[in-house]
C-alpha positions as CSV (number, residue, x, y, z in Angstrom):
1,X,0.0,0.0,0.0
2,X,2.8,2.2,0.9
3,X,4.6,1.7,-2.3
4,X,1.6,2.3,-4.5
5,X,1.0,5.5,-3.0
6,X,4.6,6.7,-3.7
7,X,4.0,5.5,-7.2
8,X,0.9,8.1,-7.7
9,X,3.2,10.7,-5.9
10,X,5.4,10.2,-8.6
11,X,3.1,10.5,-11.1
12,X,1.2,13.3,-9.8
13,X,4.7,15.7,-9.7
14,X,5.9,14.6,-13.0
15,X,2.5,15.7,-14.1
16,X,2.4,18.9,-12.6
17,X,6.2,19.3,-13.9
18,X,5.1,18.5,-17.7
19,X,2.2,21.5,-17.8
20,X,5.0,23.4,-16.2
21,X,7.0,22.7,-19.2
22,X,4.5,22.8,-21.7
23,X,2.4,26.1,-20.5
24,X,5.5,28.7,-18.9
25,X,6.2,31.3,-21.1
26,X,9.2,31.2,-22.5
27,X,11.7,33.8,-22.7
28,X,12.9,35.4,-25.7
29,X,15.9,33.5,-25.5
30,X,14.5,30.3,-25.6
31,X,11.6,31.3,-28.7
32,X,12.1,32.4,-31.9
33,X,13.6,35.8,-32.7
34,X,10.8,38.7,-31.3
35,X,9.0,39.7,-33.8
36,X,5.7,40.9,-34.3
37,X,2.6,37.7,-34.3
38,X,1.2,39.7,-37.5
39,X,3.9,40.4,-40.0
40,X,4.0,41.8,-43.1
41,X,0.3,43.7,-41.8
42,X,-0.1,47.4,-41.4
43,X,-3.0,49.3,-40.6
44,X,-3.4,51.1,-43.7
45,X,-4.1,46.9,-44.8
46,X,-6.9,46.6,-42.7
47,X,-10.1,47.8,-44.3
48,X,-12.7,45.5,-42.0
49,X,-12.9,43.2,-38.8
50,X,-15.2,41.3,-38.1
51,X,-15.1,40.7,-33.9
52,X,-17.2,37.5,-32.5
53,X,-17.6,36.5,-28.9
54,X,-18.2,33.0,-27.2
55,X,-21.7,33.5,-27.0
56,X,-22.7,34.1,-30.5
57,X,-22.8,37.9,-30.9
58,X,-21.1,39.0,-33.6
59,X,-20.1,43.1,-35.2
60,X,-18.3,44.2,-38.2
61,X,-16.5,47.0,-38.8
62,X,-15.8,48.5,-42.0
63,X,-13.2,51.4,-43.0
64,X,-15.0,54.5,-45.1
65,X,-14.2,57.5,-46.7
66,X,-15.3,58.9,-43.7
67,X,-14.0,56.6,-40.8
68,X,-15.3,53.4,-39.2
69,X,-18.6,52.2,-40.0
70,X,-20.6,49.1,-38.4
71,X,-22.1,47.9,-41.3
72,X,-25.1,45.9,-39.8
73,X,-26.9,49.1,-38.7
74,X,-26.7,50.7,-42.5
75,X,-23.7,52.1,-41.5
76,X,-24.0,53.7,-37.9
77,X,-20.8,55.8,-37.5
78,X,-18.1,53.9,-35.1
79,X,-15.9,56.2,-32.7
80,X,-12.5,55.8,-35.1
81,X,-10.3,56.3,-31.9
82,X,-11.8,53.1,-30.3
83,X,-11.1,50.9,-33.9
84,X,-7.4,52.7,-34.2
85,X,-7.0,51.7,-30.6
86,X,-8.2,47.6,-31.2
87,X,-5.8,47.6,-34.5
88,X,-2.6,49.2,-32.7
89,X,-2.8,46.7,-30.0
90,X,-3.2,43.9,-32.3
91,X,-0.4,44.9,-33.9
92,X,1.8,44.9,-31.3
93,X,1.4,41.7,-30.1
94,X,4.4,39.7,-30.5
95,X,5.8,35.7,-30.6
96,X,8.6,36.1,-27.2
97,X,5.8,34.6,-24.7
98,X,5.4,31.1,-25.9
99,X,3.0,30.1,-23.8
100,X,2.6,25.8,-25.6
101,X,2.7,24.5,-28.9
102,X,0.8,22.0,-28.6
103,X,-3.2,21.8,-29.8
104,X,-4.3,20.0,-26.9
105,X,-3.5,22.9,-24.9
106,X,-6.1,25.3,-27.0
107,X,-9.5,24.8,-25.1
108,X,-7.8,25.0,-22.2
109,X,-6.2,28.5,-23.0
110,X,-10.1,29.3,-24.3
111,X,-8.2,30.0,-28.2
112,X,-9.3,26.8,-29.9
113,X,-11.3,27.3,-33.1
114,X,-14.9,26.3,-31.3
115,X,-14.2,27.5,-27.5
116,X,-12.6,31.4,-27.6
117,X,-12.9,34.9,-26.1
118,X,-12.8,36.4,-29.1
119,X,-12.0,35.7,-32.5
120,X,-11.0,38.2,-35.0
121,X,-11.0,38.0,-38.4
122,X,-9.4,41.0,-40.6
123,X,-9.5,41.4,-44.3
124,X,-8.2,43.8,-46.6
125,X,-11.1,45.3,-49.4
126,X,-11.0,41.7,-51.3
127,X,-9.6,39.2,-49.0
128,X,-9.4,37.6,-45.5
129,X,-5.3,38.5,-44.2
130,X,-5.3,37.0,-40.1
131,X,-7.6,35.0,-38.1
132,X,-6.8,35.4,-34.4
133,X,-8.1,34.3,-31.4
134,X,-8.0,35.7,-27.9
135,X,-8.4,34.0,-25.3
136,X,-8.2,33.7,-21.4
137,X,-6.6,35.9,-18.8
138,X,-4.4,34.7,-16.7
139,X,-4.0,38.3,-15.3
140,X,-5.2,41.9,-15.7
141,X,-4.3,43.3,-19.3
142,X,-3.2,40.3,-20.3
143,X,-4.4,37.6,-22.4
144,X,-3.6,34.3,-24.5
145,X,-3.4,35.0,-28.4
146,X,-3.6,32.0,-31.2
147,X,-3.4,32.5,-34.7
148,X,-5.5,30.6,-36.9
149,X,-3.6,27.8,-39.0
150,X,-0.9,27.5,-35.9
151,X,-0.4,25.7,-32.8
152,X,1.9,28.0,-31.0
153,X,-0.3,29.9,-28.1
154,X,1.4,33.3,-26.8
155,X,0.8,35.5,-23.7
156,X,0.1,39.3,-24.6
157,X,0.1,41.9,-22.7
158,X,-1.3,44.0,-25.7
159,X,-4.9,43.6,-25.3
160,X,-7.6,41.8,-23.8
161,X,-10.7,40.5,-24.3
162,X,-12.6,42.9,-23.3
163,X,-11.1,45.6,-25.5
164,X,-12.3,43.7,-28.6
165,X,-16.2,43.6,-27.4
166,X,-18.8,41.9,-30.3
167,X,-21.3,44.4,-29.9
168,X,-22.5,47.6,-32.0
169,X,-22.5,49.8,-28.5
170,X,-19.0,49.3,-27.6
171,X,-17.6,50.9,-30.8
172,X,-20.2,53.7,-31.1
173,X,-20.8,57.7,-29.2
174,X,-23.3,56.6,-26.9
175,X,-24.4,60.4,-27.4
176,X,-27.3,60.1,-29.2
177,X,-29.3,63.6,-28.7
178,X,-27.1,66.4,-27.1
179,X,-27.6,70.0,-26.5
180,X,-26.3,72.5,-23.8
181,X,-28.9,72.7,-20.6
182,X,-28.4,76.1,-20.7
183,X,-29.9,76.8,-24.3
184,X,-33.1,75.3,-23.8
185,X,-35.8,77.8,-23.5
186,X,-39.1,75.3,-23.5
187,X,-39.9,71.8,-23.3
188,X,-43.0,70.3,-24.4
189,X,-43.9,66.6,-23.2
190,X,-46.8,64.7,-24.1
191,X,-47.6,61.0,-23.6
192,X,-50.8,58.8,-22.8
193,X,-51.3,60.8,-19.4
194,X,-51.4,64.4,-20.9
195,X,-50.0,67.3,-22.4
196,X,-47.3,70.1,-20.4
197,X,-45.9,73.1,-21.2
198,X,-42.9,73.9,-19.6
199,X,-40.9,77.6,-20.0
200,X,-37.5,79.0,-19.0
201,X,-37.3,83.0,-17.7
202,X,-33.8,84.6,-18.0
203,X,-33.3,83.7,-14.2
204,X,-33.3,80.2,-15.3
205,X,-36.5,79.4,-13.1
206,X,-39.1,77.0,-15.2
207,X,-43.0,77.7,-14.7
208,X,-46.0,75.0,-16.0
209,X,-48.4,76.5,-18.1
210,X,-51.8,76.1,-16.7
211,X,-51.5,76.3,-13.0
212,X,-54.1,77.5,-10.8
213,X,-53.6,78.8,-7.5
214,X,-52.5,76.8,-4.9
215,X,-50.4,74.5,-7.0
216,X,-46.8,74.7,-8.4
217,X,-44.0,72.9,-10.3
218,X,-42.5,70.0,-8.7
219,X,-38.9,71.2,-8.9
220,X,-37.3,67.9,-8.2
221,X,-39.3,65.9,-11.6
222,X,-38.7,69.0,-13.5
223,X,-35.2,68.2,-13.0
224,X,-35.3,64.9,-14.3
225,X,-37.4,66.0,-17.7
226,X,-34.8,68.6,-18.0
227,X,-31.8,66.3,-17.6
228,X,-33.6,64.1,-20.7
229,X,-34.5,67.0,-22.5
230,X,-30.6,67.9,-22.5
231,X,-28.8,64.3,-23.0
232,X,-30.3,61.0,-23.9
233,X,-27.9,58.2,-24.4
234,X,-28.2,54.9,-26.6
235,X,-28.0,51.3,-25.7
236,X,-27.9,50.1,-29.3
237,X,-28.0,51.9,-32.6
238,X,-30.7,50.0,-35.1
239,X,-30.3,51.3,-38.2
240,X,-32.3,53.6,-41.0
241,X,-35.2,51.5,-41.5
242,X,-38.3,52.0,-39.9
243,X,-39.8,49.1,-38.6
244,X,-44.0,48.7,-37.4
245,X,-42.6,46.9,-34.3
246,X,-40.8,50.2,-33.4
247,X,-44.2,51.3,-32.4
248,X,-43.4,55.0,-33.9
249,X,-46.7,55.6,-35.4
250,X,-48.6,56.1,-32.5
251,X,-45.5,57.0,-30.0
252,X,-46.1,56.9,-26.2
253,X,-44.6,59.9,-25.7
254,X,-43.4,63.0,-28.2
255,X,-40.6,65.0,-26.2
256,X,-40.0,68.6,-28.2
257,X,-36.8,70.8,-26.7
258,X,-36.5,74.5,-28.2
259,X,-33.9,76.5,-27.8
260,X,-33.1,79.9,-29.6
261,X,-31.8,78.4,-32.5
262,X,-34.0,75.5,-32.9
263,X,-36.8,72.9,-32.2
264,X,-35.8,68.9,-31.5
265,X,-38.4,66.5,-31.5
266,X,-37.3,62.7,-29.4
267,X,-40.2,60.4,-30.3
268,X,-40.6,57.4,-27.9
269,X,-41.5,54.0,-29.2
270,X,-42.0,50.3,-27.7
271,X,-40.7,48.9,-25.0
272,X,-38.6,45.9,-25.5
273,X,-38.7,43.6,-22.3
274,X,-36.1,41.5,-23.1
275,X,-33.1,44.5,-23.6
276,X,-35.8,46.9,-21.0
277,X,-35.3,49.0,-23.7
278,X,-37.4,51.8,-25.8
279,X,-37.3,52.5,-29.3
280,X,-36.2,56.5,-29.8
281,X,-35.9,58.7,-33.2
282,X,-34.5,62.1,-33.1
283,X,-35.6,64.3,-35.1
284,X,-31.9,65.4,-35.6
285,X,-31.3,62.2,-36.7
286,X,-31.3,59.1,-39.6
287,X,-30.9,56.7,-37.0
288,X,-33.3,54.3,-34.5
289,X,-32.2,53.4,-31.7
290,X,-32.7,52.0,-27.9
291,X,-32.8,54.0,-24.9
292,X,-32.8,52.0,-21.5
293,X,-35.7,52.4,-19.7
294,X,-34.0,54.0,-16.5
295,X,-33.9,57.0,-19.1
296,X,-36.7,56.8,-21.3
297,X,-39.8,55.6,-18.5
298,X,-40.4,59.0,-16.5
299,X,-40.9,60.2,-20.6
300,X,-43.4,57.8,-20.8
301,X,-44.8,57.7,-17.3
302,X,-44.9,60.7,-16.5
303,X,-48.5,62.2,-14.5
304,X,-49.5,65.7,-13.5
305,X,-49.6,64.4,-9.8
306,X,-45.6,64.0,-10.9
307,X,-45.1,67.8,-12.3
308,X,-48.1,69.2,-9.7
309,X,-47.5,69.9,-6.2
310,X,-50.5,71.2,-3.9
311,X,-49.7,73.9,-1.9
312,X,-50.4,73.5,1.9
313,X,-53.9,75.2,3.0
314,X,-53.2,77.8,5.6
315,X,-55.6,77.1,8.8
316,X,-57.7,80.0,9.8
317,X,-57.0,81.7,13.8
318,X,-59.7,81.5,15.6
319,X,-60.9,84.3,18.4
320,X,-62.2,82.8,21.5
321,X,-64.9,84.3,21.3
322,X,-66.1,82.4,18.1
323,X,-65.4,78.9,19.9
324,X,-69.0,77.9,20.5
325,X,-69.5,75.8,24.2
326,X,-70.0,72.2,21.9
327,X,-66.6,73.2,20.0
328,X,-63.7,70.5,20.8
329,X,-60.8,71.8,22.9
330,X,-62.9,74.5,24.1
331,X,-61.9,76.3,27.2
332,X,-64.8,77.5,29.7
333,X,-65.1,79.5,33.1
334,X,-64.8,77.7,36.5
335,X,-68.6,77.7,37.5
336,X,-69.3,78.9,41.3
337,X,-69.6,76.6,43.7
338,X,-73.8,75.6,44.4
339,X,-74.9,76.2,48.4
340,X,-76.0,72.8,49.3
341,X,-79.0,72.7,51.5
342,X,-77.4,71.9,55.4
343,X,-77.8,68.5,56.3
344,X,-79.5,68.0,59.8
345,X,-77.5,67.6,63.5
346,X,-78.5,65.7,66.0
347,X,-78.5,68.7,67.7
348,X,-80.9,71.1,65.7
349,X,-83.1,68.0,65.9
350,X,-83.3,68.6,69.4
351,X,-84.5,72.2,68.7
């Protein structure tokens, strides 16, 4: 019994000392010469790349005249900074950080061809040029790189997974409708609960048309319509073409922001429950897109009990002498004492 156990020791350590072997990095003297994983590529070669995650979701972006483009939303503008800053780091990563080379090693390291991180795929206008898969992270800003066609697995410190995301809103200005707080004159909101007029005075103060007296603007939700009114931010761009399951055509609510230059109209459209999304088109712009419903619901939801607040009713004083003897709390005179008739002695009996 002894003895077998010291067999499985020995198995167990030269186990542990064989994925030593075959998963340290090795050091550029022991690997090929340094040089970079993608040679012979520049950036100016690169005219699309297509990114795709482990769970499906897939985004491709396209070089223009113009910049980046993503080209399943008909083109959405991408943020060309972001794409520069993917393509540098791609480029950078380099062979002195062998991590294995052998193909077993691949799903492990989350770069094999059907279990990755990310896969990448770049082409030039006509033709595929690198097929590279990232994988897992061993540590922060750090990742394990494969190139497709090759066994040999490197550690990069280049880029990560999570700077090559597979979806539209990670490469796009998540700025959909903008203007400066402090140029908006009026607001005009309408949904299935009503109509308001809102309007600015040069103090800055905003008044509700249509109150009476003893009401008054609730400052804290005119706050929040005016925050919208300034800055609404998209979840997802989805394209140019209108679509009946937007739900634009009878919108549940129509925000319109004027300032001294112009009018804006935000149109609110269906709610998605899956994304807890709303559809939104700006009147400023081509594009659909999704709002989340943190921003778009008070837009939608919105009542005059939320923009009205009721004044308190000041009670009346009352004199005392008004306070009627049945009146609660009332305060009356000490009465004077009655003269009871004298009860009888034993001794003016005897009288």
């Amino acid at each position: 019994m002894k003895r077998h156990i010291q067999i499985l020791t020995i198995i167990l350590i030269l186990q542990i000392g064989l994925t030593a072997v075959v998963l340290w990095p090795r050091s550029a003297d022991t690997a090929e010469i340094k040089e970079p994983l993608l040679t012979d590529l520049t950036s100016e070669d690169i005219q699309q790349i297509e990114i795709e995650d482990g769970d499906g979701d897939s985004v491709t972006l396209v070089r223009s005249e113009d910049g980046w483009v993503l080209t399943e939303v008909d083109d959405f503008p991408a943020v060309t900074a972001k794409v520069d800053t993917l393509i540098t780091g791609l480029l950078e990563i380099t062979n002195d950080r062998l991590i294995t080379r052998t193909e077993s090693s691949h799903r492990q390291l989350k770069v094999a061809a059907d279990d990755f991180e990310r896969k990448i795929v770049l082409s030039s206008e006509d033709a595929s040029l690198r097929t590279l898969y990232i994988g897992s992270s061993p540590s922060f800003g750090s990742a394990h790189v494969r190139l497709e066609g090759e066994d040999e697995t490197y550690l990069t410190g280049s880029i990560a997974a999570h700077q090559a995301n597979a979806d539209a809103a990670s490469w796009v200005d998540t700025a959909y409708h903008s203007v400066p707080q402090e140029e908006i004159r009026a607001i005009r909101l309408k949904n299935v609960n009503g109509a308001w007029e809102f309007e600015k005075d040069e103090e800055g103060n905003w008044s509700l048309a249509g109150l009476v007296e003893g009401e008054e603007l609730n400052a804290s939700t005119m706050s929040v319509l005016e925050n919208r009114a300034a800055s609404i931010n998209l979840s997802e761009p989805l394209g140019l073409e209108a679509s009946a399951a937007y739900g634009l055509a009878e919108p549940l609510a129509i925000l319109v922001i004027e300032t001294d230059e112009k009018t804006i109209t935000l149109y609110v459209g269906a709610f998605d429950e899956e994304s807890s999304t709303y559809v939104v088109k700006s009147s400023e712009s081509q594009y659909f897109v999704r709002v989340s419903e943190f921003t778009a619901s008070p837009l939608v939801e919105n009542t005059d009990e939320d923009f009205i607040t009721l004044l308190p009713t000041p009670t009346p004083e009352v004199e005392a002498e008004d306070i009627s003897p049945t009146d609660e709390g009332a305060v009356y005179p000490e009465e004077e004492p009655t003269t009871a008739e004298a009860t009888p002695t034993p001794e003016s009996m005897d009288e």
